[in-house]
C-alpha positions as CSV (number, residue, x, y, z in Angstrom):
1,X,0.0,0.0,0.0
2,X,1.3,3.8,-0.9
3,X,1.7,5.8,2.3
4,X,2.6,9.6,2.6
5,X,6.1,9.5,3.7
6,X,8.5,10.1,1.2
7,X,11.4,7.6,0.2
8,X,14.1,10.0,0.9
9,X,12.8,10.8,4.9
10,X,12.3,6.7,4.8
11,X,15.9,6.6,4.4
12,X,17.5,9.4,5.8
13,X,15.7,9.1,9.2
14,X,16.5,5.1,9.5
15,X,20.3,6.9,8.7
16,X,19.6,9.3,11.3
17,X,19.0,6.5,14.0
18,X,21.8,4.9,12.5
19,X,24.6,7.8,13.3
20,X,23.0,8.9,16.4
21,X,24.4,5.5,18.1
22,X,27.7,5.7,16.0
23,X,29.9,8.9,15.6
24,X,31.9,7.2,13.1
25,X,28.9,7.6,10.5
26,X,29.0,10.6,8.2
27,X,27.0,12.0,5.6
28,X,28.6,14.4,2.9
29,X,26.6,16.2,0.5
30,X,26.7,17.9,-2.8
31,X,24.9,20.7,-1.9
32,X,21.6,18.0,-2.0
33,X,18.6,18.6,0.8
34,X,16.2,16.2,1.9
35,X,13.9,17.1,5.1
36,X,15.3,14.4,7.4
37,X,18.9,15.4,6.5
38,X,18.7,18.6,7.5
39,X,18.3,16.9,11.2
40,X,20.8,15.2,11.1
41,X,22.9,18.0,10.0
42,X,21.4,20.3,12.4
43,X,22.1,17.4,15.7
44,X,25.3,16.0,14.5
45,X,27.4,18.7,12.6
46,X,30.6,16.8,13.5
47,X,29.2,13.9,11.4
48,X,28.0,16.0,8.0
49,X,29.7,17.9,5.9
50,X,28.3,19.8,2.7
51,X,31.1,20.1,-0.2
52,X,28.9,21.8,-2.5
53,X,28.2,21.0,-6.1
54,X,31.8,19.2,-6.0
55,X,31.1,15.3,-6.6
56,X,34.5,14.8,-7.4
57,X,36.3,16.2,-4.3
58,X,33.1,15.0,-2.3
59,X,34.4,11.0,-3.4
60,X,38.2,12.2,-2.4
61,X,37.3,13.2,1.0
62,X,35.1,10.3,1.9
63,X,38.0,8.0,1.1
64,X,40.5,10.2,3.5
65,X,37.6,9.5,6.2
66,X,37.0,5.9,5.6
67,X,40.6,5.0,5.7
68,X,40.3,7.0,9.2
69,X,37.9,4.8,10.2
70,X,34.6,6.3,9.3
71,X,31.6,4.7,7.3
72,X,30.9,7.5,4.7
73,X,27.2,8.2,2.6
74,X,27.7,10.4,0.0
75,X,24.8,12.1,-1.1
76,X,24.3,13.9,-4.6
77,X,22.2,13.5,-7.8
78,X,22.2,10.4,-9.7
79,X,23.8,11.1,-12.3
80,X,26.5,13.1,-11.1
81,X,27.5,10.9,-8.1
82,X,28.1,8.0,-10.4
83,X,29.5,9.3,-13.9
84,X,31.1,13.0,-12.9
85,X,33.3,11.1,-10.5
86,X,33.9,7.5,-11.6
87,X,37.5,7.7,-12.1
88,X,37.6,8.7,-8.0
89,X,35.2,6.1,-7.1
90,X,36.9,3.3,-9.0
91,X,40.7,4.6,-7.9
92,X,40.1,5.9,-4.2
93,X,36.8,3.8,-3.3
94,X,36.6,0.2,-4.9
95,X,41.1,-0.1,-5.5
96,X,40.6,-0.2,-1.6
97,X,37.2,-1.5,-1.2
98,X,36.4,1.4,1.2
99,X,33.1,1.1,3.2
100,X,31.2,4.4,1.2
101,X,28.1,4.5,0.3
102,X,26.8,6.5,-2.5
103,X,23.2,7.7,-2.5
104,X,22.0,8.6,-5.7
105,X,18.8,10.8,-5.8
106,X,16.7,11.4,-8.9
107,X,16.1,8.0,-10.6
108,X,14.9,7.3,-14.0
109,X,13.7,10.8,-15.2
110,X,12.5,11.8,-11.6
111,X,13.9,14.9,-12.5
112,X,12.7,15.1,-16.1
113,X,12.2,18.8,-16.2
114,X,16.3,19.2,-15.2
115,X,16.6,17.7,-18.6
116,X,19.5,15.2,-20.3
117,X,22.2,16.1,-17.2
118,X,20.1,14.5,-14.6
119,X,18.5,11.6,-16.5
120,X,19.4,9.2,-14.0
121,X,19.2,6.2,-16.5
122,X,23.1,5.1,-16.9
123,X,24.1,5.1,-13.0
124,X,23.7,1.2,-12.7
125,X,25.4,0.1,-16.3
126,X,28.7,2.1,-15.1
127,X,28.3,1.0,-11.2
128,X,28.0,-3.1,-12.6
129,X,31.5,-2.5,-14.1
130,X,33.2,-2.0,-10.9
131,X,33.8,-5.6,-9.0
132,X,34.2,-4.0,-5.8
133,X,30.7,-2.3,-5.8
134,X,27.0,-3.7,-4.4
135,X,24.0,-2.1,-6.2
136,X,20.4,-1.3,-4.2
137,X,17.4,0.1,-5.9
138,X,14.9,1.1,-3.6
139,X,11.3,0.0,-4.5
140,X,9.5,0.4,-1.6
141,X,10.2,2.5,2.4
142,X,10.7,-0.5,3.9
143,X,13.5,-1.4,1.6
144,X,15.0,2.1,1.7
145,X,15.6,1.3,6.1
146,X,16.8,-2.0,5.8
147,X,19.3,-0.7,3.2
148,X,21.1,2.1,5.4
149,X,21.4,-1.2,7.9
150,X,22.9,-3.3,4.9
151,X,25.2,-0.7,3.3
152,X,26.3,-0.2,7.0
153,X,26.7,-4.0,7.9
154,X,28.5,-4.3,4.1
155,X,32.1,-2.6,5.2
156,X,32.3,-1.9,1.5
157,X,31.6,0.4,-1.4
158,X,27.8,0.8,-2.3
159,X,25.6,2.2,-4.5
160,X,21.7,3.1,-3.5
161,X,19.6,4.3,-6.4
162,X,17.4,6.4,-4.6
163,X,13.9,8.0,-5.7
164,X,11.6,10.6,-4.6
165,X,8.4,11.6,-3.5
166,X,5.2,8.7,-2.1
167,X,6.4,5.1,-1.8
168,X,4.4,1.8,-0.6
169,X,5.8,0.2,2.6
170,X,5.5,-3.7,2.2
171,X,6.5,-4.3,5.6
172,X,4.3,-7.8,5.9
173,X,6.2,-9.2,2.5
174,X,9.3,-10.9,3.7
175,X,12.3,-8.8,2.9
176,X,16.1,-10.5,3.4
177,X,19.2,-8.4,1.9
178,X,21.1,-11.5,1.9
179,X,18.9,-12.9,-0.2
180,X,18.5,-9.9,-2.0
181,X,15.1,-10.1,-4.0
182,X,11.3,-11.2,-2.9
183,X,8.3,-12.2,-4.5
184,X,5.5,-10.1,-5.0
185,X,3.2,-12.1,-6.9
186,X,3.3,-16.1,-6.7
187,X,5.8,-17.1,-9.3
188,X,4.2,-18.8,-12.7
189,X,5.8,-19.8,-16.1
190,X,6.0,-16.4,-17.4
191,X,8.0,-14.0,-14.6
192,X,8.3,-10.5,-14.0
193,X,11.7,-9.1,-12.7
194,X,12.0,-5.5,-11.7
195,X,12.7,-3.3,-9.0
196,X,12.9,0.6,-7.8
197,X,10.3,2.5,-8.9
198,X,9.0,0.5,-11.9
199,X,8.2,-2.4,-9.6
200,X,4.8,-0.8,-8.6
201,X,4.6,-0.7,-13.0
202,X,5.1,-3.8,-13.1
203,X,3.0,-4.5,-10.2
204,X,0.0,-2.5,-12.3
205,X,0.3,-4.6,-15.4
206,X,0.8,-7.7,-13.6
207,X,-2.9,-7.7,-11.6
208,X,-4.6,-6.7,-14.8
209,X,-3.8,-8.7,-16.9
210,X,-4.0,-11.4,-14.1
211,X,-7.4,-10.3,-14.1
212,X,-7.3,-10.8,-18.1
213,X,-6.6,-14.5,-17.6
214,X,-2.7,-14.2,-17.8
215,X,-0.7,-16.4,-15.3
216,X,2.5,-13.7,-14.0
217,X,4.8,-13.4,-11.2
218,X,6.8,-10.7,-10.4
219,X,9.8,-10.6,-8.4
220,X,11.4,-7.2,-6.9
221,X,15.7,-8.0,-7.4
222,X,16.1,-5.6,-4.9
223,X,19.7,-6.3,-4.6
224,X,21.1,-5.8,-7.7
225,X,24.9,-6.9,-7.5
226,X,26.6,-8.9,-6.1
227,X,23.4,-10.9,-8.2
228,X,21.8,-13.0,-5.5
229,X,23.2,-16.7,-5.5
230,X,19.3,-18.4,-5.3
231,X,17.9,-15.9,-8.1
232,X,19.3,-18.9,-10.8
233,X,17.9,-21.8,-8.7
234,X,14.4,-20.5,-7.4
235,X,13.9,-18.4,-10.3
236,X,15.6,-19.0,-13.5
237,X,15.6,-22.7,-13.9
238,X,11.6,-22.6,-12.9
239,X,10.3,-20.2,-15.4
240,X,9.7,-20.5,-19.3
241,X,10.2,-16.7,-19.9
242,X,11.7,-13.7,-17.8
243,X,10.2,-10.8,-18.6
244,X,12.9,-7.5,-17.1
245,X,11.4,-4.2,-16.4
246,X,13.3,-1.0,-15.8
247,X,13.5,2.8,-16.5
248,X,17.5,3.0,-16.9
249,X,19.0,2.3,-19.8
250,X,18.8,-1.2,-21.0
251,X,22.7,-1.2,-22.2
252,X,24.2,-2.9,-19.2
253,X,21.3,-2.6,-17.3
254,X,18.9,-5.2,-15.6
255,X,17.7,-6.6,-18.5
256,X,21.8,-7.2,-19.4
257,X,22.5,-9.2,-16.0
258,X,20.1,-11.5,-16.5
259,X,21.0,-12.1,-20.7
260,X,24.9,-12.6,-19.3
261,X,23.6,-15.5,-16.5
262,X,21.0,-17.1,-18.9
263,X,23.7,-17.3,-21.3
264,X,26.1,-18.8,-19.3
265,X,24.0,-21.2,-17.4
266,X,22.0,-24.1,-18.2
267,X,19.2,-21.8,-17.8
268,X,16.5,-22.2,-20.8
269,X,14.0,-19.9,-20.0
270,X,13.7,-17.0,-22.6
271,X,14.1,-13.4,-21.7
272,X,12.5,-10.4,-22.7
273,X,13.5,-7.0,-21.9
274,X,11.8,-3.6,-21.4
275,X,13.6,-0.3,-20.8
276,X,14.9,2.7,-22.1
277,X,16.2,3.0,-25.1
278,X,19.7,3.3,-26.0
279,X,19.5,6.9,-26.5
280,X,20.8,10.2,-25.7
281,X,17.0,11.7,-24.2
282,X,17.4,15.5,-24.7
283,X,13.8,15.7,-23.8
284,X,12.1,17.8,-20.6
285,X,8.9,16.7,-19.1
286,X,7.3,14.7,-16.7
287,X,8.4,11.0,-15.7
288,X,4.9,10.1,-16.7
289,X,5.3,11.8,-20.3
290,X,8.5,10.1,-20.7
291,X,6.9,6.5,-19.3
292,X,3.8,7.4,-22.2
293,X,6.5,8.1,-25.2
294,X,8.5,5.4,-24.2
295,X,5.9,2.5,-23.5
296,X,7.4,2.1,-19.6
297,X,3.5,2.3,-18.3
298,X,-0.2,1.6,-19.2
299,X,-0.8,0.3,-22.5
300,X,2.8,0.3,-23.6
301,X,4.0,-2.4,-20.7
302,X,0.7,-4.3,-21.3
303,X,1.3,-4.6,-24.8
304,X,4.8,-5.4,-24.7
305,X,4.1,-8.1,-22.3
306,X,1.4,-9.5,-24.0
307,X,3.2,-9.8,-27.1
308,X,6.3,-11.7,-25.3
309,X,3.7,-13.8,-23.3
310,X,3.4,-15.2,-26.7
């Protein structure tokens, strides 16, 4: 069920809970606000710090403070937390497999009015390349608090795709970061695999055309990388198709993973994959306008489904 709190207080107040037990928990920010952060900047200013729009120097500093012993979220836009300063976080983060975690706000076209620099559809293809580096994408509040816990727990380099605004809290569906994915709907031949914020798309399409007579599971991969170990076993090797869903780009993306593990398994299922095209999007507008043009909701996920469903 969708509740009022946003995604971003979800996760910065579980943070918040987090750091006021532990002094050796920062956050640094690139000049990026969310409500519950400004407590925590306000109670523990020894533990934040706000670089401004400097993603670059924001990576370099975190790595100074984890090798002093600190557990360091960075916090900055999508985009520009992953791809401005990949050369820092694969050098000074992952060469030393340094526990900080980078929060990337604005997923998918979130931000679709900021236009092509904050697209945030190309953060997990570049973050997959990097061996050292676990991948969350929040689909739902109760996710986004577990996470802070797991990214903590990790002692390693992380990546959390954030979102914004209204998320559902599926506190009563079974949720273990170690297994790293849980089912949603009852798995059938034909399987849906998504996460973030297209999960509650997929979610959409999946009940009506279960109503429709279709037989479809759908399964939230929560934890993107390290791929989850049973994900071949329970999931894979029992379904005919695979159907991945996901507002990044589909280069490298979700939809990639799962072609790379099909192909190099005994796995026989077929896959089908739905996402972003592999595009430059110069476009402005509103992530619903964006999902319309580009088939990622409604009618255009229906059909596409359909069609695979065969």
């Amino acid at each position: 069920m969708m509740n009022d709190v946003d995604i971003r207080d979800a996760f910065f107040d579980r943070l918040y809970e987090a750091g006021s037990k532990d002094p050796n928990i920062m956050v640094i920010s690139a000049d990026m606000d969310a409500f519950s952060l400004r407590k925590f900047a306000e109670d523990f200013p020894q533990q934040y710090l706000n670089v401004g729009v400097s993603e670059q120097n924001m990576i370099n500093i975190a790595a100074g403070l984890a090798l002093s012993g600190k557990t360091v979220f960075c916090y900055s836009i999508a985009s520009f937390a992953t791809l401005r300063c990949y050369e820092q976080i694969k050098v000074n983060l992952c060469s030393m497999n340094l526990p900080v975690i980078i929060i990337g706000a604005g997923a998918g076209f979130s931000f679709g009015y900021d236009g092509p620099t904050h697209h945030g559809i190309q953060d997990v293809s570049s973050m997959r390349l990097l061996p050292e580096m676990s991948i969350v994408e929040l689909s739902s509040n109760d996710v986004a608090k577990k996470a802070v816990d797991y990214a903590i727990e990790a002692n390693a380099p992380c990546y959390i795709k954030l979102d914004k605004g209204p998320f559902p809290d599926w506190s009563d569906v079974e949720t273990n970061f170690s297994k790293g994915y849980r089912l949603l709907r009852p798995l059938s031949d034909i399987n849906l695999v998504s996460n973030g914020y297209m999960i509650r798309e997929a979610l959409k399409v999946a009940d009506d055309l279960i109503k429709s007579g279709y037989s479809l599971g759908v399964i939230d991969l929560f934890r993107f990388k390290p791929f989850p170990e049973e994900f071949l076993e329970e999931i894979l090797k029992s379904s005919k198709k695979i159907i991945s869903i996901e507002e990044g780009c589909k280069t490298g993306g979700l939809g990639t993973a799962l072609s790379e593990i099909i192909a190099q398994t005994d796995v026989t299922c077929q896959l089908g994959v739905i996402g972003s095209p592999d595009k430059q999007f110069i476009e402005y507008g509103e992530r619903e306008w964006f999902h319309e043009v580009y088939n990622l909701s409604g009618s255009g996920l229906r059909d596409q489904i359909v069609k695979f469903s065969g």
